[in-house]
C-alpha positions as CSV (number, residue, x, y, z in Angstrom):
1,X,-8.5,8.8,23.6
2,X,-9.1,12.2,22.3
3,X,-6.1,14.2,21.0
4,X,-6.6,18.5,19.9
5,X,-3.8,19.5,17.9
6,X,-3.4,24.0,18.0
7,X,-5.3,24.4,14.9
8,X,-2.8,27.8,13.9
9,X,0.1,25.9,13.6
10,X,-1.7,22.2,12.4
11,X,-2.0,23.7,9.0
12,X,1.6,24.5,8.7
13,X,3.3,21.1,9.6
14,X,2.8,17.8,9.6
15,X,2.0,15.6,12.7
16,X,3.2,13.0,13.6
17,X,0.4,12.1,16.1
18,X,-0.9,8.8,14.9
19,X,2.5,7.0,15.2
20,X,2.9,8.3,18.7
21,X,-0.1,6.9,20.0
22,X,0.5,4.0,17.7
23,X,4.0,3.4,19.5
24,X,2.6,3.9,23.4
25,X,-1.2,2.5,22.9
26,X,-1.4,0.2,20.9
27,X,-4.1,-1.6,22.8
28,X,-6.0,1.4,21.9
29,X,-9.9,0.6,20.6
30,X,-11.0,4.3,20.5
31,X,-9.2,7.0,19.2
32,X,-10.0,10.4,18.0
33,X,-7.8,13.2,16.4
34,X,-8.7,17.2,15.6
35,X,-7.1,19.8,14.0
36,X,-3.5,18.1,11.9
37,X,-2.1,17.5,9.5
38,X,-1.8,13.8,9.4
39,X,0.8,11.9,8.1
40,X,1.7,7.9,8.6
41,X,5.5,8.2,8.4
42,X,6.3,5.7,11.0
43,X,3.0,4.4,11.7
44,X,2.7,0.8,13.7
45,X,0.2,-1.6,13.7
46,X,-2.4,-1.0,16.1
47,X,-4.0,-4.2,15.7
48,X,-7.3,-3.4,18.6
49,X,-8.6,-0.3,17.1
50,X,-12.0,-0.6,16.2
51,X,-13.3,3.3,16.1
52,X,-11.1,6.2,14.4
53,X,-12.9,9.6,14.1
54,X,-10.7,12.5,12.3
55,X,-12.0,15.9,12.4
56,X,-10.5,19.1,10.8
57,X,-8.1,16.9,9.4
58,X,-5.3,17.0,6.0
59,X,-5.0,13.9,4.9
60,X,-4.0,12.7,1.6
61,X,-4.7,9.5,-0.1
62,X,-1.8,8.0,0.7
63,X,-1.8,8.1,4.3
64,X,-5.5,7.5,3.7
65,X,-4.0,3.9,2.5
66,X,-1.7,3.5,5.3
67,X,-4.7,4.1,7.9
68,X,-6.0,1.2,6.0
69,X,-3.0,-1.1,6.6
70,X,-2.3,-0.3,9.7
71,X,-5.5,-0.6,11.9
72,X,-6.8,-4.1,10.3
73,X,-9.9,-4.6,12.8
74,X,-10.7,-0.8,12.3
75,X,-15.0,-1.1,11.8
76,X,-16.0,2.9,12.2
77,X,-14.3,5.7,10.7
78,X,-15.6,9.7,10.7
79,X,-14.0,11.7,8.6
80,X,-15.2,15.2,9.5
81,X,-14.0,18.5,7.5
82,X,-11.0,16.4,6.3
83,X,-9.5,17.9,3.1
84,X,-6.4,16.4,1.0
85,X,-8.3,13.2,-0.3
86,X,-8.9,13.5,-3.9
87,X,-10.0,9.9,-4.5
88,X,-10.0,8.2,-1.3
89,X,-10.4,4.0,-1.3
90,X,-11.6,3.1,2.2
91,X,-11.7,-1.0,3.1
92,X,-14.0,-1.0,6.0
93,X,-17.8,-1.6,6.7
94,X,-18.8,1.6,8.2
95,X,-18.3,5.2,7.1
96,X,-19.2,8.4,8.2
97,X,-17.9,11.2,6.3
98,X,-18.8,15.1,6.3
99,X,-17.2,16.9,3.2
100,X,-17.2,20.5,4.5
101,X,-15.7,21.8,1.2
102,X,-17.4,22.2,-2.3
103,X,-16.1,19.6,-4.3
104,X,-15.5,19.5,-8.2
105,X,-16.0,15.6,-7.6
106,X,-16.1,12.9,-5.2
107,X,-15.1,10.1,-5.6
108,X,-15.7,6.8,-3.5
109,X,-14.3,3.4,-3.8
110,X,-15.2,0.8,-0.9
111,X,-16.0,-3.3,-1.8
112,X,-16.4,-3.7,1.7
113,X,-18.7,-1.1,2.8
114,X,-22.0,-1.9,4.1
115,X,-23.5,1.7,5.6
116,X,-22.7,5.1,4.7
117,X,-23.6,8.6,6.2
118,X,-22.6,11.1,3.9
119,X,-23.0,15.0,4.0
120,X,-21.5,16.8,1.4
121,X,-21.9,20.1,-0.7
122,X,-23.8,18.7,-4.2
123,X,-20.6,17.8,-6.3
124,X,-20.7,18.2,-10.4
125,X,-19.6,14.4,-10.6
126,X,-20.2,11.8,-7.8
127,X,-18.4,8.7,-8.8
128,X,-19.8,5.4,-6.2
129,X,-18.5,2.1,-6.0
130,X,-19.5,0.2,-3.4
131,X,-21.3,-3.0,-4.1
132,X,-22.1,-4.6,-0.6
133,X,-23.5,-1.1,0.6
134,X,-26.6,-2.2,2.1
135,X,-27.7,1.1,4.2
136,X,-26.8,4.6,2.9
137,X,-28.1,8.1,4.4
138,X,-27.2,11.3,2.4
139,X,-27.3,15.1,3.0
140,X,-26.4,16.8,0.3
């Protein structure tokens, strides 16, 4: 399932997109969002979903965290021109993330992870912890 937010007006409020699909699909194993601002205010389990790919996205750590809790067999996340995460701790085994922006510092904390694609504008400080990480591909 693919859902396009307007992107004028996603900048100026929050969505409330992820807990509507969460309430009516959650048998859901696919699901990509564009162009919010995400929020997990009333988020459900969606205990199938595999696959999430944000792109154009605000999200901030915390709803970051409640992605985490609330799609437990989630495997696959893209993260595409997502801005709000400052440091971001991700508990899956794949990652794909593009940071669009020019950084200060990025930060990544992940015990699970075992791949990484990573494109990103050369940060001053690049802070990496992820110990099982057994295939990584960067673009910096």
């Amino acid at each position: 399932m693919e859902i396009v937010d307007f992107l004028m007006q996603s900048c100026w409020r929050r969505s409330g997109a992820l807990a509507a699909v969460a309430e009516h699909c959650d048998k859901l194993l696919n699901l990509e969002i564009k162009n919010a601002w995400l929020t997990v205010e009333g988020l459900k389990p969606m205990p199938n979903l595999t696959n999430l790919k944000l792109e154009h996205i605000r999200l901030d750590d915390e709803d970051l965290k409640g992605i985490n809790d609330c799609f437990p067999s989630l495997q696959v996340l893209h993260l595409i021109d997502v801005g709000g995460l400052k440091e971001p701790r991700i508990q899956l085994k794949i990652l794909h993330w593009t940071v669009s922006n020019a950084p200060l510092s990025l930060t990544i904390s992940t015990p699970e992870l075992t791949k990484l694609n990573l494109e990103c504008i050369k940060p001053k400080n690049f802070i990496f912890r992820a110990p099982s990480l057994s295939h990584l591909t960067l673009k910096v």
